[in-house]
N, C-alpha and C positions, 0 to 999 in steps of 0.2 A: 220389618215395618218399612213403607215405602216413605222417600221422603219427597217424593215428586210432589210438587203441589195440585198438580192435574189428579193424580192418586187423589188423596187430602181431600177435593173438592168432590170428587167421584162417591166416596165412600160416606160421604153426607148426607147424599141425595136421595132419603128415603123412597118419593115417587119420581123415577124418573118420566113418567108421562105427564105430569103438570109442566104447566108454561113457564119458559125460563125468560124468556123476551118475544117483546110485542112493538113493534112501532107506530107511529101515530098515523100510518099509511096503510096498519090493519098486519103488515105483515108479520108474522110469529114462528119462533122454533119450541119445542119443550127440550126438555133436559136431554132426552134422549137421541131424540135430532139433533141436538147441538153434540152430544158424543159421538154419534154415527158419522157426523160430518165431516168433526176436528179428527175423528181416526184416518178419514179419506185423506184430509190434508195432512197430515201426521205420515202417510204413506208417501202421497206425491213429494212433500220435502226431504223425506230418505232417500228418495228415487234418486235425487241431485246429488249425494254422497254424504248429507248431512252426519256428522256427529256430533254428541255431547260436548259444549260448549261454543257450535260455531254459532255465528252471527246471523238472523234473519232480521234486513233493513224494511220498514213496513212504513208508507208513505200513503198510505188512503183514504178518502172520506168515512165518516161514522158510518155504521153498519153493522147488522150482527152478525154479518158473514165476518168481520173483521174481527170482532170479538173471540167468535170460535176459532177464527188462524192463531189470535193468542194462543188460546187453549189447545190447541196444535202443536207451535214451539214447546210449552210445556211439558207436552205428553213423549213429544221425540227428543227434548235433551236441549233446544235451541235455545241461544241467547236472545229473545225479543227485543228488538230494537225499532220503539217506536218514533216515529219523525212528524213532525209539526207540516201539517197542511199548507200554511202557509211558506214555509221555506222557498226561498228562491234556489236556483241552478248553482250559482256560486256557493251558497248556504250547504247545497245538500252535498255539493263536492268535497267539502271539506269530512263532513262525516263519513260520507263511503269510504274516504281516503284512511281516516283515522280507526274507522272500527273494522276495515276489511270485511264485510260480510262475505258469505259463502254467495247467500242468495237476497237480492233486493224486488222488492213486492211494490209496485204503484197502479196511479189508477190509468185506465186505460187510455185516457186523453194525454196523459204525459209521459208516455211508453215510448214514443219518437224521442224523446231530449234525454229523458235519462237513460235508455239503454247504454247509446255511445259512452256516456259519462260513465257508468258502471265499466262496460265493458273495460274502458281505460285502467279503473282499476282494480281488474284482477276478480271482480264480479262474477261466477260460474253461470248464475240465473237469474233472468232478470222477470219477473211475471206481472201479472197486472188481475185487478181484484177493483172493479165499481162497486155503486154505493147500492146498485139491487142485487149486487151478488153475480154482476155478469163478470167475463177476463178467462182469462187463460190459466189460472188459478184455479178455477174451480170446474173450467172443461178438464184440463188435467187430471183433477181428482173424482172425476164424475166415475170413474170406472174402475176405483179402485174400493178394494174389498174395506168394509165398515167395521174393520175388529184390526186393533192395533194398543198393543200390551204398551205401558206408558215406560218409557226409560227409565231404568233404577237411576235413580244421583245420589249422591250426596247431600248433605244440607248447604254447603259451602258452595253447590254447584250454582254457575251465573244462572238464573233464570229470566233476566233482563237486563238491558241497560238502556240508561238515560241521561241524554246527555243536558248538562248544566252549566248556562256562562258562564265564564270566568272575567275578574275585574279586569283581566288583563287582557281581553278580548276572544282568548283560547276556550273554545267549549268542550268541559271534559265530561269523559264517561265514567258514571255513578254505576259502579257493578252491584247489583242486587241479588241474592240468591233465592231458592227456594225457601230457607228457612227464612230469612227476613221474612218475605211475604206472606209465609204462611204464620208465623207468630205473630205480626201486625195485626191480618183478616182476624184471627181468632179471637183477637183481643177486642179488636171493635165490636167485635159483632155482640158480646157477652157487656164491655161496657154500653154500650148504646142498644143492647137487648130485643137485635133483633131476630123474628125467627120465621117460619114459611108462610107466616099470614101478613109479612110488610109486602109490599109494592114499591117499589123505587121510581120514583119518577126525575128521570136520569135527563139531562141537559146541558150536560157536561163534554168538554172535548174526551178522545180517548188516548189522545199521545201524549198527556198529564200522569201525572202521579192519581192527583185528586178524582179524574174521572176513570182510569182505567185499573187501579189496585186500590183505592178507597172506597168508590164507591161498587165495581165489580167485584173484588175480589170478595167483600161484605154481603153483598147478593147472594155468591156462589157458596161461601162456606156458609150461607143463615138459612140454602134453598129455597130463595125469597124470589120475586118476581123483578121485571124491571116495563117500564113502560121507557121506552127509548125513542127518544127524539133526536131529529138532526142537531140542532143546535138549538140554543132558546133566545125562545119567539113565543112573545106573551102571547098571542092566541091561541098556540097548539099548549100552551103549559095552561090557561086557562078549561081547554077543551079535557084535557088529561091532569088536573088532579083532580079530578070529582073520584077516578081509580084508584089514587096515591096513597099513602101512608107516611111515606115519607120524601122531602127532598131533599138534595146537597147540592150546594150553590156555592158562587162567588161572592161577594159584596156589593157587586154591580146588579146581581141577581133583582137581590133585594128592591138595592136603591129604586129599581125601574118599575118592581113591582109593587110599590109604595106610592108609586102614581097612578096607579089602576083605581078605577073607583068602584071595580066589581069586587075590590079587596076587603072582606071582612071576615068576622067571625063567622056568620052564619056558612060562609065558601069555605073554610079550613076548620069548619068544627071536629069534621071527620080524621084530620092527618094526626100523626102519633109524633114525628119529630121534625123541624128544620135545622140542616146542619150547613154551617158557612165554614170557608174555608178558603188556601189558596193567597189571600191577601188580609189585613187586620178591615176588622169591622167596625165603624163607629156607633161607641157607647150609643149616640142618639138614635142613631139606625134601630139598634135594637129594641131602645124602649120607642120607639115608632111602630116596631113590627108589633110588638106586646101589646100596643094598645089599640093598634087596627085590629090584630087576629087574636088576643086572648095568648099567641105561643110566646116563649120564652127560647130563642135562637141559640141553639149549640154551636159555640166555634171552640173551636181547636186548632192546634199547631202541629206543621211537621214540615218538614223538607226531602227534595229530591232524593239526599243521601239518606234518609231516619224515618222515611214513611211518617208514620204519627206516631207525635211525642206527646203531648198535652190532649186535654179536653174539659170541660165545663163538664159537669156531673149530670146523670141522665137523674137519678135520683137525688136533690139538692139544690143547693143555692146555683144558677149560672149569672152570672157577676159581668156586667155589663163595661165592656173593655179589656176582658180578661179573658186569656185562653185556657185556663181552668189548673189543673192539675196535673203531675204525672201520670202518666196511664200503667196501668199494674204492671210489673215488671219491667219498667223504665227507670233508668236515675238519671236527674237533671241536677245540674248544680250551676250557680252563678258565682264566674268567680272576679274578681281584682283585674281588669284590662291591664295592668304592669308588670304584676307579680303574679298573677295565675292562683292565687289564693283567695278562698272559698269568701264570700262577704255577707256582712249582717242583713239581716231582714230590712225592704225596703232598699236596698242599695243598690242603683244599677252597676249591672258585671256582665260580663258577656254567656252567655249561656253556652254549657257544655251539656252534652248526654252519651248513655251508655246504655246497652240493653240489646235482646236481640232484633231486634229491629234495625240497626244500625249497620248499616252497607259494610261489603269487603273493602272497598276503596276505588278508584281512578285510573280506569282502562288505560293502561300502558303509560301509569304516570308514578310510579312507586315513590318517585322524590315527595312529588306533590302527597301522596298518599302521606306520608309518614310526617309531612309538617302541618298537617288538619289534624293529627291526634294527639293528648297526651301520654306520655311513658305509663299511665293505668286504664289507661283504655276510652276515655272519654272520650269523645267528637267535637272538636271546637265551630259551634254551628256557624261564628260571624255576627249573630243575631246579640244586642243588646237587651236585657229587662231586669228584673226584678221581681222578688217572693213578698206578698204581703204576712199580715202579722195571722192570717186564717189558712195561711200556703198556697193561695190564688198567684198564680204566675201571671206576669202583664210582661207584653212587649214593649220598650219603649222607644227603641232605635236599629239601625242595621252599621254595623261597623263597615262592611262591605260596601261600595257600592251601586247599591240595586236599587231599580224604581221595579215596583209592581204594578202594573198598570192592567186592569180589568181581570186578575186574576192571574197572569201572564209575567213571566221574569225577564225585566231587561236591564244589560248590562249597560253603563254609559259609553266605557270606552269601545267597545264593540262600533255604534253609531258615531260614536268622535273621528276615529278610523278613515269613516267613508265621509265623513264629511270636508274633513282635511285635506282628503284628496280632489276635492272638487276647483277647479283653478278662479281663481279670486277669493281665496277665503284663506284669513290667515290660521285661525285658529276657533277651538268651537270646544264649549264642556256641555254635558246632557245633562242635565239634572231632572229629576217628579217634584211637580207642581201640587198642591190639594186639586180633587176635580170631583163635583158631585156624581157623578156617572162612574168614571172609571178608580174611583181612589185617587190615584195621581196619574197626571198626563206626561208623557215624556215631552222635555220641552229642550231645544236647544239654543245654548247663547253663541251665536255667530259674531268673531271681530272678521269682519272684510278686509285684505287690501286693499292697499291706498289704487284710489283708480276703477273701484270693482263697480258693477251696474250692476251686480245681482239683486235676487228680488225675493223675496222668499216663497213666491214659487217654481221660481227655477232650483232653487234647493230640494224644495219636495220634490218637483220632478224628476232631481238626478237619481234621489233618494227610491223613487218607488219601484221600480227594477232589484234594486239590488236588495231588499232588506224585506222583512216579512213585513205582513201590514201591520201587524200591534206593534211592531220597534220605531215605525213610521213617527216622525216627531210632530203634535198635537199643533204645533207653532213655532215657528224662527225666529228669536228673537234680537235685532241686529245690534251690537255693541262698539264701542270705542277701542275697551280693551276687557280684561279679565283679572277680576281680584285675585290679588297672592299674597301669601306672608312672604315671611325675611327668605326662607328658604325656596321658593317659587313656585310653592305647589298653589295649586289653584283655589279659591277659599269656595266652594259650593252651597257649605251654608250659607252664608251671606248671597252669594245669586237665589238660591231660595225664598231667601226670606225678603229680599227685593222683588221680587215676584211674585209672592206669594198669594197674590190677589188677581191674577193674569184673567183666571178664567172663573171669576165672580161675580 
């Protein structure tokens, strides 16, 4: 039995002549063309000396060429290693630096900056792949033969990595294997019941967890379709679900499409599920959605490192606030933030999980690996909640941290960082604000030096160079100084909750 997930996806696909993706610009592959092609690519990356487990860095716009280069890495052994569009030059240095790829993949306009940068370190090939499918990637594989036997692995073998801030500003890499991914896919797809008559109408990034193994890998093992858009833009999502069946979204999704007044019942009579995800969704949102469209919003929980842990019931009550249930073959537990012991119904405790889903650990950080788990195998996710008395899991807090901001993870100290270094600023803490668009807006509070003329947009201006644009802070907030307790840590909730009306 193979455990390659490429295999796995392959053997599913009863017809491989149906449409496997379509974009809202008409263009389309079927199943089959998307294997012929991933074999072409599958070759030209062997070509470079590729083996089992090295690195492929992939930095490109949405596309379903980009999709089948996944299924590529899969089929020849590579660790996919996808990267945020938005990354600046400093951002992406540090990754080429830490995950060593063999070979880095951009899009053709940024082939001049990142070459050199790659080359630096240690980079064998550096290729380029646009959003219609043009580069050097796919002239390369234009001439190679279309049958290519998929790498035997292991289940423990890496089949991607992703990397994930850290509080401490270090972003590490979440090794993921084939088996994760393929026990994840198979679970969703059976819990949320999907099969080759959904439609995906996909609006999702694809250097996400969410967009590119939640909602792809669910597609591919259910031989379902995808209607793939670049990004969402309520007109092309308005044009493109009348084909849907289903969508997965962010919380911002919603919020935006909750102001359409084309939004009703009788335009989503036809879809079978909405699934949110990515960031927490509010209770109100939901019953908003409920009662413009008649559906009942599936969210669920999971993380970079656990794929999906939770979900609200496809068949049952989904409980407005709540991220539902363990998902079959998952164990969740909430335990005592002091003592690591288990706590009564209703009690927040930090949530741990266990199960195959749950990553090998943190590219080239075995320390860090070993103090995220306990001595029985659980995962200590960071995340705060609580079990009601019906076994409905709610989030309530993040020990960590983290602002989510549009469905997007950013760390504070990360931006504190660069902001400290800006000359006239004595000191700066990031905190997420409430924001009806994005969930929470990353906001920072700036103490100036004595003497300083900055402005707050001279801040964002130092800022926009160096940072991607979703870490980019919503507003600078100029202060005196910075709450602390006895011990001098900085008091955040309190700047929170002083703020908490900023952008109301």
């Amino acid at each position: 039995m193979s455990h390659n997930l490429f295999s796995i996806i392959r053997d599913r696909i009863s017809d491989p002549g149906r449409t496997f993706i379509r974009t809202s610009d008409g263009r389309s592959y079927t199943f089959r063309q998307a294997w012929d092609l991933s074999a072409r690519i599958a070759r030209t990356l062997s070509s470079k000396g590729l083996v089992i487990g090295d690195r492929v860095a992939v930095q490109v716009e949405k596309s379903p060429e980009a999709i089948i280069l996944y299924l590529a890495c899969l089929r020849a052994g590579a660790a996919y290693l996808p990267l945020n569009t938005a990354y600046t030059l400093a951002e992406l240095e540090y990754f080429i630096d830490d995950a060593r790829p063999l070979i880095v993949i951009c899009a053709p306009e940024k082939l001049n900056a990142i070459e050199p940068l790659a080359a630096r370190h240690g980079v064998f090939s550096t290729m380029t792949l646009g959003v219609d499918g043009e580069g050097t990637l796919l002239d390369e594989s234009e001439s190679a033969e279309p049958h290519y036997d998929p790498v035997f692995v292991e289940p423990s073998d890496l089949a991607a990595i992703l990397y994930t801030s850290g509080t401490t500003g270090r972003s590490k890499g979440a090794m993921l294997t084939h088996a994760n991914l393929a026990s994840n896919a198979r679970t969703l797809v059976e819990y949320w019941q999907f099969s080759e008559r959904d439609v995906l109408l996909h609006a999702l990034p694809i250097f996400h967890t969410h967009g590119l193994f939640v909602a792809t890998n669910v597609v591919l093992l259910a031989s379902a379709q995808m209607r793939f858009l670049p990004k969402f833009d309520l007109s092309l999502i308005r044009k493109e679900l009348p084909s849907a069946t289903v969508m997965m979204g962010v919380p911002t999704f919603y919020t935006r499409l909750l102001k359409e007044d084309w939004l009703n019942r009788d335009n989503t009579d036809h879809m079978r599920l909405f699934i949110s995800g990515s960031a927490p969704l509010l209770a109100e949102t939901h019953r908003r959605w409920t009662e413009m469209t008649g559906h009942h919003i599936i969210e669920r929980y999971g993380m970079t490192e656990t794929n999906m842990i939770t979900s609200n019931p496809y068949d049952g009550e989904r409980v407005p606030g709540s991220v539902g249930f363990p998902l079959p073959g998952i164990n969740v537990r909430i335990t005592d933030l002091d003592i690591g012991k288990p706590v009564s119904t209703n009690t927040p405790g930090m949530i741990e999980v266990k199960g195959p889903n749950v990553f090998k650990g943190y590219w080239r950080m075995p320390e860090k690996t070993q103090t995220e788990f306990r001595r029985d195998g659980y995962f200590v996710t960071g995340d705060i909640g609580y079990v009601d008395e019906d076994g409905y899991i709610f989030i309530s807090g993040r020990s960590k941290d983290l602002v989510i901001t549009g469905g997007f993870n950013v760390y504070p100290k990360e931006i504190e960082s660069v902001i400290d270094e800006i000359d006239g600023v004595e000191e700066s803490a990031v905190v997420g604000l409430p924001h009806s668009d994005f969930g929470e807006a990353v906001t920072a509070i700036v103490v100036p030096r004595d003497g300083s003329t900055l402005t707050e947009t001279d801040i964002l201006n130092r800022l926009d160079p160096l940072l991607a644009k979703y870490k980019l802070p919503k507003r600078i907030v100029f202060a005196q100084d910075l709450p602390r307790n006895t011990m001098g840590k900085v008091l955040k909730a309190e700047i929170r909750a002083e703020h908490q009306n900023l952008y109301k």
